[in-house]
C-alpha positions in Angstrom: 130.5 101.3 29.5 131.3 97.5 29.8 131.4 95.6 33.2 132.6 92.3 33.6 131.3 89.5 31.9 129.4 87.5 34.5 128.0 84.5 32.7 124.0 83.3 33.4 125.0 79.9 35.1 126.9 82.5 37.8 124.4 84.6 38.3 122.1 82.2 39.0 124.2 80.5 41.5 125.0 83.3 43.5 121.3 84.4 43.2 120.4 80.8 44.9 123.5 81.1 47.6 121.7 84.1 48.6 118.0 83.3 48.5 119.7 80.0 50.9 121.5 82.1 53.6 118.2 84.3 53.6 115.9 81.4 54.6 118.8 79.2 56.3 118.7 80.9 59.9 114.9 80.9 60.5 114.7 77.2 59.3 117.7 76.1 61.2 116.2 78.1 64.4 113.2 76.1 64.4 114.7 73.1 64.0 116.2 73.4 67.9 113.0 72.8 70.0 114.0 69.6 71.6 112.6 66.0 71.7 109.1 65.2 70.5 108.0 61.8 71.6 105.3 59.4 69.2 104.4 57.3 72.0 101.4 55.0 71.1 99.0 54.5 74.4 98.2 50.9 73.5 101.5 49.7 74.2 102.7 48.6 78.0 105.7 50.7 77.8 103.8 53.9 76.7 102.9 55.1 80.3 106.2 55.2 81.7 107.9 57.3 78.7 105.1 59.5 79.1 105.8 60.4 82.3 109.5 61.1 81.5 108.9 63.5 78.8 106.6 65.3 80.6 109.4 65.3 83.7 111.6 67.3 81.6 109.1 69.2 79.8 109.4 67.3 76.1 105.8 67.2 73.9 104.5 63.9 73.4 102.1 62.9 70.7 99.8 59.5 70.5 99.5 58.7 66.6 96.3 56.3 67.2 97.4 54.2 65.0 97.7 57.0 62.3 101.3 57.3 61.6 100.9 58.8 58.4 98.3 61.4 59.1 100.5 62.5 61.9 103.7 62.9 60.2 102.1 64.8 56.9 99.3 66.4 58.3 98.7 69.1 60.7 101.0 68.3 63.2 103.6 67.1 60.8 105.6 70.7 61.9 105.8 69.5 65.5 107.9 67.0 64.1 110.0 68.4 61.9 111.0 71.2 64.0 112.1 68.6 67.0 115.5 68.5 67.2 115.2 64.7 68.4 112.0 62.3 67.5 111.9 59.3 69.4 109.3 57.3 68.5 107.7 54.0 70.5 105.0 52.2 68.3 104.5 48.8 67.1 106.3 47.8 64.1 103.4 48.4 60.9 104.2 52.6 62.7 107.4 52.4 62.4 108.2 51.2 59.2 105.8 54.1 57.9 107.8 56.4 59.9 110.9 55.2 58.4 109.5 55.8 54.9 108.0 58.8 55.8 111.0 60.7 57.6 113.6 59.8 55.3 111.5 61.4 52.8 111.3 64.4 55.0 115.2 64.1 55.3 115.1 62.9 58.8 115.7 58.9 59.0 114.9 56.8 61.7 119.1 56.0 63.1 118.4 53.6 65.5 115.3 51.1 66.8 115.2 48.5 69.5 112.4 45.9 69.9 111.1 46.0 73.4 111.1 44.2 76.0 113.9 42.1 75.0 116.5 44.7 72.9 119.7 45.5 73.2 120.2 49.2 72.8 123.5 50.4 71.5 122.9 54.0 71.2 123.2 55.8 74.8 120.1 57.7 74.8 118.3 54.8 73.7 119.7 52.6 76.2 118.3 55.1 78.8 115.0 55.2 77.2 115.3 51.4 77.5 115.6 51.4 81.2 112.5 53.8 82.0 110.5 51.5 79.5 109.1 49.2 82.6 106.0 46.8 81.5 103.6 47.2 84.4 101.5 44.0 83.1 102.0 40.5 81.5 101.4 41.7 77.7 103.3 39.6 75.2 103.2 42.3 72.9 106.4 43.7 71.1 106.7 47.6 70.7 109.4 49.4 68.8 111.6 52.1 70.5 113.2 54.2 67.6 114.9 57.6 67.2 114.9 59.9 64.3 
C-alpha cells in the first residue's frame, strides 16, 4: 500500500496552520477587553482622564514612574489584552513604551504633547479636550495611543 507522497516541508506546514487556528480564537478573544489607560498621577492632566475612564468603566493603571516594570511584569497582560492602550506620561515613559510595545507587536500610532498639541487622530482629539490642567504647572505630558 502506497499513499501519496506528502513531502516533510508540507507536513510541517499544515501541522503549524493547525497548531495556529487552535490557539488563534482564545488569543484573539482576549485581545477585545477595551481600553486600558497608563495614566501617570504626577502629571496635571492625570485627574481628569481618570475620571473619564472610570465614567465608562475602562481600567486605568499609574506606572510610578516604572514603565518598564509595568509593561513586562505582572501586569504586562492587562496590557496586552486591551484592545486600545492610551497612555499619558512624560516623555522618558513614553519612549520606553514605544520600545517596549512594538516589541510586544503593539506600537504606539499616535502621541500629542500636552497642553499645547494638535491631535489629529479623533479619539485623541477627544482625549485632548477632557485633558483640563486644574493648576499653573509648566510641565509637558505626553498623550499617546497604542
Amino acid at each position: 500500500m502506497s499513499g501519496p507522497q506528502l513531502s516533510r516541508r508540507y507536513m510541517l506546514g499544515v501541522t503549524g496552520a493547525l497548531l495556529g487556528l487552535a490557539v488563534a480564537p482564545p488569543v484573539m478573544a482576549q485581545r477585545r477587553a477595551g481600553a486600558m489607560f497608563l495614566l501617570d498621577a504626577r502629571l496635571p492632566e492625570a485627574a481628569a482622564l481618570r475620571a473619564r475612564a472610570d465614567a465608562f468603566g475602562h481600567r486605568s493603571i499609574d506606572p510610578q514612574g516604572e514603565m518598564i516594570r509595568l509593561l513586562t511584569g505582572e501586569k504586562a497582560s492587562l496590557v496586552n489584552g486591551a484592545a486600545t492602550v492610551i497612555g499619558l506620561t512624560t516623555y522618558t515613559d513614553l519612549m520606553l513604551a514605544r520600545d517596549v510595545l512594538r516589541g510586544m507587536g503593539r506600537p504606539i500610532r499616535h502621541h500629542l504633547a500636552l497642553p499645547d498639541g494638535r491631535a489629529d487622530d479623533p479619539l485623541l482629539a477627544l482625549l485632548h479636550q477632557s485633558c483640563t490642567r486644574n493648576c499653573g504647572s509648566r510641565a509637558t505630558s505626553f498623550l499617546w495611543l497604542a
